[in-house]
C-alpha positions, 0 to 999 in steps of 0.5 A: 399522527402515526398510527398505534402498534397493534397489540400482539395476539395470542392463538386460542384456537385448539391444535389440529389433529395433525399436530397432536400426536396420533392415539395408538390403535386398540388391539381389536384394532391392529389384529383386524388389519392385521388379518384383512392384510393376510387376506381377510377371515373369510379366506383365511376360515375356507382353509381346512387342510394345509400343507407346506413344503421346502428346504431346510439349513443348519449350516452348510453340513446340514440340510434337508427337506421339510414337510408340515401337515395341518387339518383343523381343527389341531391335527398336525404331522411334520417329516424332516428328510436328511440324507434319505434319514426322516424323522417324524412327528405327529399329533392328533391334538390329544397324543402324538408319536415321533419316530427320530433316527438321527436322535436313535428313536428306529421305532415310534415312540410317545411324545411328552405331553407338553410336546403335544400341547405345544403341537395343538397350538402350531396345529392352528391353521388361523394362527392364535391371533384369528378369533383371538377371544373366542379361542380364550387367549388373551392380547395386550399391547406392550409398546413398540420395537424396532425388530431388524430396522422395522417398527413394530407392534409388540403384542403380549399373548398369553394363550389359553393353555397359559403359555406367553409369546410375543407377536411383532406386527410391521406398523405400516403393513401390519404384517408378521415380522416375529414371533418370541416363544417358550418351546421344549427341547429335549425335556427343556424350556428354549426361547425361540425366535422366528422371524419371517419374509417374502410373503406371497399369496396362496389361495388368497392368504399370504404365507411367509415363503423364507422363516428363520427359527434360533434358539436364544443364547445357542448358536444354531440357527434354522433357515426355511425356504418355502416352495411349495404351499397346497391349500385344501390337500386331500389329508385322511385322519390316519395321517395323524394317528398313532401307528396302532391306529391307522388302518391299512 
């Protein structure tokens, strides 16, 4: 007699976890490897002073040199050099100067005071995203994008002055691939896109060598080299200072 057909079965045991899918990582989360990826806190706090220079284009009739200074806590002063023509602004994170030849401004003048919020907040030689809390800013999670063929997370910042941009972080190497911002231009509120690349380490922390910056809906697009990135410079405060300040 043969035998009886055995019964089918039915699998109660639970999926693995490699079969669910995958939770998304916290905030807390994707900022820490975020910043062990650009070399760690303790790296990245033992930069006081900083200063970065190269290239600039705006196309093949516009190029330039450009320098950027920074010092904690927000200082900042940066110097774009055409034809043997600088224009410069500075900030000392309370008020700031510009002097602009290529816009008529021969003399240093006032920046607007939004211009000097906006230059405290780039002044952040961390970036927002370091001590993100402690500094009063305020990061969500908004999903993922795919930005220039890389997936992404898209984390919403609303910093403690109430401005909002938006931090693209590589969802393998958690490295920064764009920033989306709001900056004034000429009394005007832009949306600016930055995208960066060739990150190499400078003192232990990674910088982006090659930025891109373009202004939403404008033509005009700001391409950066990166040569040369100082870590430390001897940088006294008057560099920051309004003229009538500075001792000489």
């Amino acid at each position: 007699m043969a035998p009886a057909p055995a019964a089918p079965t039915t699998s109660t045991a639970p999926a693995t976890p490699s079969a669910a899918a995958a939770p998304s990582p916290t905030v807390e989360e994707i900022v820490a490897r975020h910043v062990a990826w650009r070399g760690g806190l303790k790296k990245i706090r033992a930069i006081q002073t900083l200063r970065e220079q190269g290239r600039v284009s705006a196309g093949a009739d516009r190029q330039g040199v450009v320098t950027r200074e920074r010092k904690r806590p927000n200082q900042s002063r940066f110097e774009f050099t055409v034809q043997g023509v600088t224009s410069v602004f500075v900030s000392d994170g309370q008020r700031g100067w510009k002097m602009s030849p290529f816009d008529g401004d021969t003399a240093p003048g006032p920046l607007a005071d939004e211009v000097v919020a906006e230059a405290a907040e780039q002044a952040d030689i961390e970036g927002p995203l370091v001590d993100w809390q402690a500094k009063g800013h305020k990061v969500e999670l908004d999903g993922r994008e795919s930005v220039g063929g890389r997936e992404t997370y898209k984390l919403k910042m609303t910093l403690k002055s109430g401005g909002v941009r938006y931090e693209y972080l590589d969802v393998k190497t958690l490295e920064r691939v764009r920033t989306d911002s709001t900056r004034q231009v000429r009394g005007r509120a832009v949306q600016i896109e930055t995208t960066y690349g060739d990150y190499r380490k400078s003192g232990g922390v990674r910088f982006p060598h090659l930025i891109d910056v373009e202004a939403v809906g404008r033509p005009q697009r700001l391409h950066v080299v990166v040569d040369t990135i100082e870590i430390n410079p001897p940088l006294s405060d008057e560099r920051f200072r309004l003229p009538s300040q500075a001792k000489h």
